[in-house]
N, C-alpha and C positions, 0 to 999 in steps of 0.2 A: 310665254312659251307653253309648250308641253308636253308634258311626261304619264308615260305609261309606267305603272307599278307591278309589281311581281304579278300582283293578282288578275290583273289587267285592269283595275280601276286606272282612268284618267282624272289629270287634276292640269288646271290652266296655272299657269305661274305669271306675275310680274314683279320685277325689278328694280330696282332705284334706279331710275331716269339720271341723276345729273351724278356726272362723275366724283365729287367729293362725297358724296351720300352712298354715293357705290361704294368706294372704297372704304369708308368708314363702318358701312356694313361686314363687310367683307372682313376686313381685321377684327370686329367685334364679335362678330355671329359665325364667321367663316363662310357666309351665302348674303347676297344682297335680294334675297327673296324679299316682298313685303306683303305679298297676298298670294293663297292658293285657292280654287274656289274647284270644288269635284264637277266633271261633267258626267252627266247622264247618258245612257246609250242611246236617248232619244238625240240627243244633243251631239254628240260626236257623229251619229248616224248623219246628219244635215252636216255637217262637218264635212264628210267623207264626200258629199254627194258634192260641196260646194268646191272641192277641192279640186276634188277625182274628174268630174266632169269637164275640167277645164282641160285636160288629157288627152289626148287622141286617143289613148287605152279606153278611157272610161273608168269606170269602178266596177272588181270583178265581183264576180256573184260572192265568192271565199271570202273577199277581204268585206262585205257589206254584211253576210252572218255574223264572221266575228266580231264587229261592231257593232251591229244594231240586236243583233242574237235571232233574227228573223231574216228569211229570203228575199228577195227585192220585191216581188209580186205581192206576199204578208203585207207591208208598208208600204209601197208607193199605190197610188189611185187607180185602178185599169181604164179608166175613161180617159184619165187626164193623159196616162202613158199613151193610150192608144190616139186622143185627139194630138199630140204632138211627132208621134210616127207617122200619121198619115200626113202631117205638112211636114215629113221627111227632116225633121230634126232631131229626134235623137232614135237608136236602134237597142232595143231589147233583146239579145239571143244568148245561145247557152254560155257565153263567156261574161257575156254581164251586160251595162248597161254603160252608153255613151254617146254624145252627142256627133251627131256628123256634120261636116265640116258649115253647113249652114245652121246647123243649133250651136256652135261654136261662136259662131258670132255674135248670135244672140243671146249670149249664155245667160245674163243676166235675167232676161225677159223669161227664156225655159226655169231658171231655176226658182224663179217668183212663183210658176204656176206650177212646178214641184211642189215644193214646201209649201204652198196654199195652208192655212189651216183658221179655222175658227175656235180650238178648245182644243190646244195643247195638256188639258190635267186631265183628260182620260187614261186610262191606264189602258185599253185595246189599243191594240198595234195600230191601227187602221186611221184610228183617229190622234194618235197621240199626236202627229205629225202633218201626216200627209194629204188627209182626205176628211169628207165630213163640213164642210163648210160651201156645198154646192154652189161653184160658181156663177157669179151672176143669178145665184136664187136658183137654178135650173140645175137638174142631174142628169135630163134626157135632150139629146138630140145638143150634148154642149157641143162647141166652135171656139178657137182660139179668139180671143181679145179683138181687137177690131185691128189694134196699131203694131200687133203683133202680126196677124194678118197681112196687115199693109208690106212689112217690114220683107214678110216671104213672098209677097207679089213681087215687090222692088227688087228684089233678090234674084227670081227667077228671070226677069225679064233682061 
């Protein structure tokens, strides 16, 4: 599970899986918690996006500050946003970010070249997550994946 704390720190919870260990937790401790492990706003940030985007909403611009404490444009790639706007799967505008109904399908394949990353332990927004690892080696003149590609030809036709 997960729980927001006063402060807004996130913490991930697990459980005792088999029912006599639950309860024997439970009478002894009063919670059958057995691990909490804190997430990082890096970390709930890809969270948000993995969730949110499955939405027709999307994820609003508000609810992506208060998590990741930066704007969507701060953290997500403008290349990678923009190579995937123009094969009309996800839409960027003042209410937020979201995929349209053909990045929906693909959600899997968009949200891999989202969260791209080569070096998560930077501490810059830019790179902590999202960007930084030049796809395919290349930062100019990038293209969607090949099979991803294929995937919106198949799609349109």
């Amino acid at each position: 599970g997960r729980l927001t704390g006063s402060d807004g720190d996130r913490i991930a919870t697990r459980q005792a899986r088999a029912p006599d260990s639950w309860l024997a937790r439970v009478e002894a401790e009063g919670h059958a918690t057995v691990e909490r492990i804190p997430i990082d706003r890096g970390d709930a940030a890809e969270e948000l996006l993995m969730m949110g985007l499955r939405l027709a909403r999307g994820v609003s611009r508000g609810d992506y500050r208060r998590t990741a404490g930066v704007d969507l444009e701060e953290q997500l790639d403008a290349a990678r946003l923009d190579a995937l706007a123009e094969e009309d799967l996800v839409t960027l505008d003042a209410a937020g970010l979201r995929c349209t109904p053909a990045g929906r399908q693909r959600l899997n394949a968009v949200l891999a070249h989202l969260l791209a990353t080569a070096d998560r332990s930077s501490a810059t927004p830019k790179s902590c997550l999202f960007s930084g690892c030049g796809f395919l080696g290349r930062d100019e003149g990038w293209r969607l994946p090949a099979p991803l590609r294929i995937l919106v030809r198949k799609a349109a036709a």
